[in-house]
Every structure is written in structure tokens, then in C-alpha cells.
C-alpha positions as a printed Julia matrix, in Angstrom:
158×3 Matrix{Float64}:
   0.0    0.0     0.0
   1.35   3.11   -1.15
   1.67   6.2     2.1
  -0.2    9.43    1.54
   1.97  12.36    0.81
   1.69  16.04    2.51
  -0.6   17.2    -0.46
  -3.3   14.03    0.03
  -3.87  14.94    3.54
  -3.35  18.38    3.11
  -6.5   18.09    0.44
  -8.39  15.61    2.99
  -8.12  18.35    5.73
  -9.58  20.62    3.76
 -12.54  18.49    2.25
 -13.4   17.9     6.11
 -13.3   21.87    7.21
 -14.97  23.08    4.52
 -17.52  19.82    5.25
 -17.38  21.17    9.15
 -18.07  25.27    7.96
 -20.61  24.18    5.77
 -22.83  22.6     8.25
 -22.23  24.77   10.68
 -23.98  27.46    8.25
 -27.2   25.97    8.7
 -27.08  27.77   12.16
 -27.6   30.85   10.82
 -29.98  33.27   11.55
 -32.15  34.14    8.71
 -33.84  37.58    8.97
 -37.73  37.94    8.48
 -37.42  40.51    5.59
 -34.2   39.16    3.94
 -35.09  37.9     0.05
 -32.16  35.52    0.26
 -30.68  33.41    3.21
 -27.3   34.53    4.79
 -25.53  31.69    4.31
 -26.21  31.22    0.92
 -22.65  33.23   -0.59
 -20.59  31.24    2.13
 -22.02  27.96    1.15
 -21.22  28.9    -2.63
 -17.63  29.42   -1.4
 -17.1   26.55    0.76
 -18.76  24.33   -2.29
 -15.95  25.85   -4.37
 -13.42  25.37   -1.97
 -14.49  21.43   -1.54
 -14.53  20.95   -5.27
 -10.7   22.59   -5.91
 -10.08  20.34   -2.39
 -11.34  17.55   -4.5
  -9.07  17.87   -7.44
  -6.09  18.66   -5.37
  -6.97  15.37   -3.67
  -6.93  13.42   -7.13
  -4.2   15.33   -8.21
  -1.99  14.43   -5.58
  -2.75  10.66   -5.5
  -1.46  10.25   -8.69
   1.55  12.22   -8.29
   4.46  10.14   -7.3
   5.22  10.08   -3.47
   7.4   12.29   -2.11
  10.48  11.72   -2.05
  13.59  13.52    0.31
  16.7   14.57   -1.71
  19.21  16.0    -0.29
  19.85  18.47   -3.15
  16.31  19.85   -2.06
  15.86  23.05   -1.23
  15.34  24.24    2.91
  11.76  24.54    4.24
  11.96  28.36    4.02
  12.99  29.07    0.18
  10.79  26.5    -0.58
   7.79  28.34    0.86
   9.41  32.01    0.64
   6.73  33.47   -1.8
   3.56  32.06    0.82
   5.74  33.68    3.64
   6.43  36.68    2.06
   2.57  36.76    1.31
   1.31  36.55    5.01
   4.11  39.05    6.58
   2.7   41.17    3.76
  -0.9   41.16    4.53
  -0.1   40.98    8.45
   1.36  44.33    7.9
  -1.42  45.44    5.71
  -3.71  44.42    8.48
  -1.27  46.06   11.2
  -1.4   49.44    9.05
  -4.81  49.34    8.2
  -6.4   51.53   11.62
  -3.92  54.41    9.92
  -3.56  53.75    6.18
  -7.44  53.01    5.28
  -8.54  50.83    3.11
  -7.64  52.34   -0.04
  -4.05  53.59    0.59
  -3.31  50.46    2.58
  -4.59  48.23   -0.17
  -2.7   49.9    -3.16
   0.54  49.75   -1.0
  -0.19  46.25   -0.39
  -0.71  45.05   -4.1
   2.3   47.52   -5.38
   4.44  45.91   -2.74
   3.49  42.48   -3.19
   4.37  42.72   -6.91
   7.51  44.56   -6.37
   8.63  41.4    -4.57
   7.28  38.59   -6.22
   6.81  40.1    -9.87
   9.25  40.74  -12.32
  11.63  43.88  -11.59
  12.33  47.03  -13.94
  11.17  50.43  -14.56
   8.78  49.0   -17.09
   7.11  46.49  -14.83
   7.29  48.81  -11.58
   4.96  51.24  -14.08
   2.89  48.68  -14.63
   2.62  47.43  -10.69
   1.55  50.81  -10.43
  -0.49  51.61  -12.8
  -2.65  47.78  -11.61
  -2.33  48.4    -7.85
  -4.27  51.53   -8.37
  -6.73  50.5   -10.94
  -7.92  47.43   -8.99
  -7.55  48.29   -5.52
  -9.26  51.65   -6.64
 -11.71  49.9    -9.1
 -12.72  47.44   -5.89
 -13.08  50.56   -3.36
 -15.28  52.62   -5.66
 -17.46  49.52   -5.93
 -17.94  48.4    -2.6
 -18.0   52.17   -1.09
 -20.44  53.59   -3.92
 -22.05  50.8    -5.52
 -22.2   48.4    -2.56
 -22.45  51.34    0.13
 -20.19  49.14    2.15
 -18.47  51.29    4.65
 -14.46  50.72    4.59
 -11.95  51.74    6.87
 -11.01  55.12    6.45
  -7.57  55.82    8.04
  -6.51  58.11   10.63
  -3.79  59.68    7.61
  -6.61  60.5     5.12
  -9.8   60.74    5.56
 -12.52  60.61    2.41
């Protein structure tokens, strides 16, 4: 019998807490005058979430097992792109209270491409120019369109 590798159980765990959140958003409270339940756009998420779970799963039991070379690379430069993604967005968090939303979120996005994109005058332009547009694009939505109130900032206040 062949052993499960990091990926297979990685993909179970998640088949069984999306399985867990899912049930547990049949506890939700459903407002008298509300057209639509509350839980329906989680449950939509956590059915997408099983059903990528569900291909990783497959995906990984027909990869080969893993095997440990020593010519692999350490734990940390393996994973240096997620790390550098959660420091990131821990700091985006951390900044948020003075930033706001908006200027915290194109920082964020320039940032993150500045360090995990391709370098150059021509690409930092471009960073630019899509850190703005979407993080911009999304606020204008969810504050105009949405009516979604966002965190303002102590620096600037809209």
C-alpha cells in the first residue's frame, strides 16, 4: 500500500473543514425581511473550496510520493513566496487603523508585486499603474455601488 503524501492529507483536511463550515452554516440566523438566506454566498464558497479540495486530492494521488533529496531546497525558500505573502498582509492588516482601506490596499498590491513580480522600470509602471486601478476599481465599488463602509484611516480621511 502506497503512504499518503503532505498534499493528500493536506487536500483531505480541507474536504473535512470546509464539510465542518458548511454545516455549521445551517445555524444561521435568517432575517424575516431578507429575500435571500445569509448563508447562501458562504455555502457557494465553501462548495468551491471542496470541489478545488477535491481535485487537489486526485491530483496528488497520482503524483508520485514524495520523495527527500538532499539536493532539495530548505523549508523556508521553498515556501518564501507564501511567507512573504502573510508578513505582507499581516502588515497590511497592522497598518490598516492608519492607512485606510484604499491607501493600505494599493501599498499592499504595489508591494506584493515589487517582490514577487518581475523587476524594472517598465514592470514597476505597470505594478503601479494595476495596484491603483484594482484596488481603486474594488473601493469605488464596494464604497459607492455596494455602500459598504471601509476603513477610512486616521492619515486620510474621504
Amino acid at each position: 500500500m502506497r503512504r499518503l503524501n503532505a498534499d493528500a492529507i493536506t487536500a483531505l483536511l480541507l474536504i473535512v473543514g470546509a464539510a465542518g463550515l458548511f454545516r455549521l452554516t445551517y445555524d444561521f440566523r435568517v432575517p424575516i425581511f431578507a429575500t435571500m438566506s445569509s448563508a447562501l454566498w458562504p455555502r457557494l464558497i465553501l462548495a468551491a473550496l471542496a470541489v478545488m479540495s477535491l481535485i487537489y486530492l486526485v491530483q496528488s494521488l497520482r503524483s508520485p510520493a514524495d520523495r527527500d533529496d538532499d539536493t532539495a531546497p530548505s523549508t523556508l525558500r521553498r515556501h518564501r513566496n507564501a511567507i512573504t505573502c502573510f508578513v505582507l498582509f499581516a502588515a497590511f492588516l497592522v497598518t490598516l487603523p492608519w492607512l485606510g482601506m484604499l491607501i493600505g490596499g494599493i501599498v499592499y498590491v504595489f508591494v506584493m508585486q515589487e517582490l514577487l513580480g518581475p523587476r524594472g522600470w517598465r514592470h514597476r509602471v505597470g505594478h503601479v499603474l494595476l495596484a491603483v486601478g484594482s484596488v481603486g476599481g474594488m473601493w469605488l465599488v464596494f464604497r459607492y455601488a455596494l455602500h459598504v463602509i471601509l476603513p477610512e484611516g486616521e492619515l486620510v480621511r474621504f
